[in-house]
C-alpha positions in Angstrom: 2.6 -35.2 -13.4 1.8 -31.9 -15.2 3.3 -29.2 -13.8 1.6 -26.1 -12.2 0.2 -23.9 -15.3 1.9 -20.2 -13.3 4.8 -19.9 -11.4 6.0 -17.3 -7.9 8.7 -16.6 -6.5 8.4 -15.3 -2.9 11.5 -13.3 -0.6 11.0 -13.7 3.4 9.2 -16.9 3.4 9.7 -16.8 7.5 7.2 -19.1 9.6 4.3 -16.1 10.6 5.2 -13.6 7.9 3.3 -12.1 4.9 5.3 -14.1 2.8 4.8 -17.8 4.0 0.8 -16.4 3.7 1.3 -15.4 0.3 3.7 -18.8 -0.3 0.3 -20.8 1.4 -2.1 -18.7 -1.0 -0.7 -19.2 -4.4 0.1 -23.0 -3.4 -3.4 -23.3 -3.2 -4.3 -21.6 -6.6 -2.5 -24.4 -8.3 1.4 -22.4 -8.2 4.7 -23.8 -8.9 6.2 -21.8 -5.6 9.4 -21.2 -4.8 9.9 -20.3 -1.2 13.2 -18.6 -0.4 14.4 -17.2 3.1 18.0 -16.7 4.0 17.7 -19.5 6.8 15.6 -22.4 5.2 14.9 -24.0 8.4 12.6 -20.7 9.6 10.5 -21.6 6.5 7.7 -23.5 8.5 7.3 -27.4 7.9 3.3 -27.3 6.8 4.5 -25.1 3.6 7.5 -27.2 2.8 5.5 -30.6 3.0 3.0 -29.1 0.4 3.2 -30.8 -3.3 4.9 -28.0 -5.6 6.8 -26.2 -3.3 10.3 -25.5 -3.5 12.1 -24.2 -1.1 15.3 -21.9 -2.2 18.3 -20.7 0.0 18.3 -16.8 -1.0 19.7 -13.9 1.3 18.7 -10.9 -0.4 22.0 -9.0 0.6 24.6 -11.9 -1.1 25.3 -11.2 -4.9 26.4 -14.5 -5.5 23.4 -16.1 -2.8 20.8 -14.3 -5.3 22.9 -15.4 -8.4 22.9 -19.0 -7.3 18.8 -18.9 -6.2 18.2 -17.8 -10.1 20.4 -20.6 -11.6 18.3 -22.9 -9.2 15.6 -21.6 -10.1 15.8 -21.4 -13.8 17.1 -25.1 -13.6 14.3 -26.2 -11.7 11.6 -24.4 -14.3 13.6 -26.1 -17.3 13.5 -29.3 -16.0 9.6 -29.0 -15.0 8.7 -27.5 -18.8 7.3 -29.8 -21.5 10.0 -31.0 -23.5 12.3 -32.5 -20.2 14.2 -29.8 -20.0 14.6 -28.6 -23.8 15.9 -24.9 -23.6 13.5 -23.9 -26.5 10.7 -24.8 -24.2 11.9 -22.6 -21.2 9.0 -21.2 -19.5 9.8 -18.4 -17.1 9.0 -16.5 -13.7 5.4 -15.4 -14.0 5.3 -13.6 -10.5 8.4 -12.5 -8.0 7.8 -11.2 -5.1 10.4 -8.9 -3.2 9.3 -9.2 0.1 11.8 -9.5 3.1 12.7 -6.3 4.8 14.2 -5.2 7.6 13.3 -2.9 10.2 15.3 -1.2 13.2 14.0 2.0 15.3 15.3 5.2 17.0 16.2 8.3 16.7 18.6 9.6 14.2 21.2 10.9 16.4 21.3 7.4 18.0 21.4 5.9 15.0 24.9 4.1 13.7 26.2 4.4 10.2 26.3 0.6 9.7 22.4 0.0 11.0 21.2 2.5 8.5 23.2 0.8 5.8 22.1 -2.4 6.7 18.4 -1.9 6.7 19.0 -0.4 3.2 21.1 -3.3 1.3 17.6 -5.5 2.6 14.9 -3.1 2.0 16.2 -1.6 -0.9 19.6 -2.9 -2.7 18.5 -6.1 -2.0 14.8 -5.8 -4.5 17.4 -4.7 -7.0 19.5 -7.2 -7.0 16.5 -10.2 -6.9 15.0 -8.3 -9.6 17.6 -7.6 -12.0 19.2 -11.4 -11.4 15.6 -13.3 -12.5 14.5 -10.4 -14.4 15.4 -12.7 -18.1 12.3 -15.3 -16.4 10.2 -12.1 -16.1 10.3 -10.9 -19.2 10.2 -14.4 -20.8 7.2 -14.8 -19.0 5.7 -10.9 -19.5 5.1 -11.5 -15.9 4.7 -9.5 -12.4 7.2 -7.9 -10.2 5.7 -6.8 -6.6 7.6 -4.9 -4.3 6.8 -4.8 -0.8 6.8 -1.7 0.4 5.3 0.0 3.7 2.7 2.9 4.6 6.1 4.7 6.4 7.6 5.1 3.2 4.7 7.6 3.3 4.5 8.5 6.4 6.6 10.6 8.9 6.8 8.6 11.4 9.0 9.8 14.2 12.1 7.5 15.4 11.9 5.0 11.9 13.7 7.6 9.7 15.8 5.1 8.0 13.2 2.3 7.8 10.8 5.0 6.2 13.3 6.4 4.4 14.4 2.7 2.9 10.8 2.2 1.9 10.6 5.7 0.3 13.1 5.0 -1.9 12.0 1.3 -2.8 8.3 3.3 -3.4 9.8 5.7 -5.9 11.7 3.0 -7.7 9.5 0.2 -8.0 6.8 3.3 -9.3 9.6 4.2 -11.8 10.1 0.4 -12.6 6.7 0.2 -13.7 6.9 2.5 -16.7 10.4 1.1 -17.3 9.3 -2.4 -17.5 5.9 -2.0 -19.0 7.4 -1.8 -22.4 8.9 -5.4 -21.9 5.4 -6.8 -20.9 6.0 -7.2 -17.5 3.6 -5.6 -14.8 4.8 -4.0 -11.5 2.7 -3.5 -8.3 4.2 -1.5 -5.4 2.6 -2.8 -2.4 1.9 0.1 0.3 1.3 -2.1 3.5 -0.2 -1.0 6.9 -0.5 -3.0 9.7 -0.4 -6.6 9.4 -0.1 -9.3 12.5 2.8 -10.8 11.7 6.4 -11.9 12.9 7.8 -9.3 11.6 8.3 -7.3 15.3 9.5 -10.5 16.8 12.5 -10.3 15.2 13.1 -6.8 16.6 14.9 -6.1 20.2 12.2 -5.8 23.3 13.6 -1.9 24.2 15.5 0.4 22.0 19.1 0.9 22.7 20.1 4.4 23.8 23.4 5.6 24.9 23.6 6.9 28.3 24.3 10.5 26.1 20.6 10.3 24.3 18.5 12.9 24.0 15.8 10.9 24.4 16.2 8.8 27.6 13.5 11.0 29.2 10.6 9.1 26.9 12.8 6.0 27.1 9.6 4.0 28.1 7.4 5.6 25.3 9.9 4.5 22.3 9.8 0.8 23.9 6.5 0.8 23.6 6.5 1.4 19.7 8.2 -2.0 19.9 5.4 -3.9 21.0 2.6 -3.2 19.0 -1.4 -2.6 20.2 -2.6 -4.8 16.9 -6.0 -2.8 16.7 -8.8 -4.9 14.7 -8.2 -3.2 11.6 -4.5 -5.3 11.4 -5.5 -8.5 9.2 -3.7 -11.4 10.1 -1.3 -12.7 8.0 -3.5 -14.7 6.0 -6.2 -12.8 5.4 -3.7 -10.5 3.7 -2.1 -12.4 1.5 -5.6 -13.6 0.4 -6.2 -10.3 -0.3 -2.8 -9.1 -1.9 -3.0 -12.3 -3.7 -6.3 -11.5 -5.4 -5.1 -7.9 -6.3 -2.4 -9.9 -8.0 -4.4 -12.3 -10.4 -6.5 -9.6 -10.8 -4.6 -7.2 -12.7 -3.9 -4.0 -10.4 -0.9 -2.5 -10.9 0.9 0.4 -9.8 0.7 1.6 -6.1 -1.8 -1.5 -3.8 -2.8 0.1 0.0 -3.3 -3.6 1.6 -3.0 -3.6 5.4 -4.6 -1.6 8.9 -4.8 1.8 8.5 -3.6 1.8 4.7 -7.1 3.6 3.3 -6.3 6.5 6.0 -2.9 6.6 4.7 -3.8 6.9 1.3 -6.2 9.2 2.2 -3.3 11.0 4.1 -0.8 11.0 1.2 -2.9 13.3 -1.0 -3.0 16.0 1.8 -0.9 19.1 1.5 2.4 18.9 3.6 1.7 20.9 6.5 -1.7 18.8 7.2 0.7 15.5 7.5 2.7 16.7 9.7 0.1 17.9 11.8 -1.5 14.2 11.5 1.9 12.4 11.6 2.2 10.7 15.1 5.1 12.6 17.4 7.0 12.2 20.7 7.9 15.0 22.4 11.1 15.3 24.5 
């Protein structure tokens, strides 16, 4: 069997996320994938079944899970390279893709310590340490790092302070990654991604949790609602996305990609002067 000509590496392979689309896209297109999620078993069975798909343990906020995903990794791209494994004829990563994230709302004052912390080591600490631990198969390769990142890293969007804030600072990173790795042949995209109809809200809890101190009980019933979106028809589904991230990818782009509902507004937005996005930022009102 000759293997698969490009290699990906995919975060947050979940059944009904972007990146079991992306996995299913690239499989398609002839890729070695590697499928990683911190709970194999959520990786759904119709990707897993597919001929050159390898499914990796990898949670994102483990040091020594991320470490042990490379060395499987690398292992598994020796032993598939011409030569049976020869380590002169290593071929490397062409494409990672830092996708899992995490996201949790409410209001800042209701916020805990720990919650904002943990939404970071996914959204943020975790990228750095997937990139920097395959970043030798990168370079080997002169390959492509893509960060997934969101339009409310961008935007102010009341009661998901820390989630945009988590994206904001994976934005200016992966930005300042680009000119960092460029001189080592390897091309960085920052995706900026609207709305997508995902699984990604399943995972978060029907109504917010507010102390019986909160400021905000009085809207109580309007922040629940944030929780259970109105897809609008300019939300893609999960496939058509990654068809379309995927043929940004093979197709050069680099730098900062607006994929997703509402991201050509929002980069429309994001070239406004402050006071106008504020004005056009979505509020609550106590």
């Amino acid at each position: 069997m000759v293997p698969p000509k490009k290699s990906v590496l995919i975060t947050g392979c979940s059944a009904g996320g972007i990146g079991a689309a992306l996995a299913f896209s690239f499989q398609k297109r002839g890729f070695l994938v590697f499928a990683t999620t911190r709970n194999t078993a959520k990786i759904p069975t119709t990707l897993t079944s597919l001929p050159n798909v390898v499914v990796v343990q990898l949670d994102v906020t483990s040091q020594s899970s991320v470490d042990a995903a490379a060395q499987s990794v690398r292992t598994t791209l020796l032993s598939s390279s011409e030569g049976g494994g020869n380590k002169e004829n290593e071929i490397g990563l062409d494409i990672l893709i830092n996708n899992s994230g995490l996201g949790s709302w409410g209001p800042i004052l209701d916020t805990s310590i720990d919650d904002a912390k943990a939404q970071f080591d996914v959204n943020f600490f975790g990228v750095i340490r997937v990139t920097q631990a395959f970043a030798d198969l990168l370079v080997k390769a002169k390959g492509t790092l893509i960060n997934t990142s969101s339009l409310s890293g961008i935007m102010w969007e009341p009661y998901k302070s820390i989630y945009g804030a988590s994206k904001a600072a994976l934005t200016q990173a992966s930005e300042t990654w680009r000119l960092e790795l460029e001189p080592l042949g390897v091309r960085v995209v920052t995706l900026n991604v609207g709305q997508v109809k995902s699984e990604f809200f399943s995972d978060l809890p029907t109504e917010m949790k507010l102390p019986g101190t909160s400021y905000y009980l009085p809207v109580k019933e309007r922040l629940d609602r944030m929780l259970r979106p109105d897809w609008s028809t300019r939300a893609p589904d999960t496939t058509a996305f990654a068809e379309q991230v995927v043929g940004d990818i093979l197709g050069g782009k680099t730098g900062l990609v607006w994929r997703g509902g509402y991201s050509t507004m929002a980069k429309f937005f994001h070239l406004l002067p402050t006071w106008l996005m504020v004005g056009f930022s979505p509020r609550l009102y106590i």
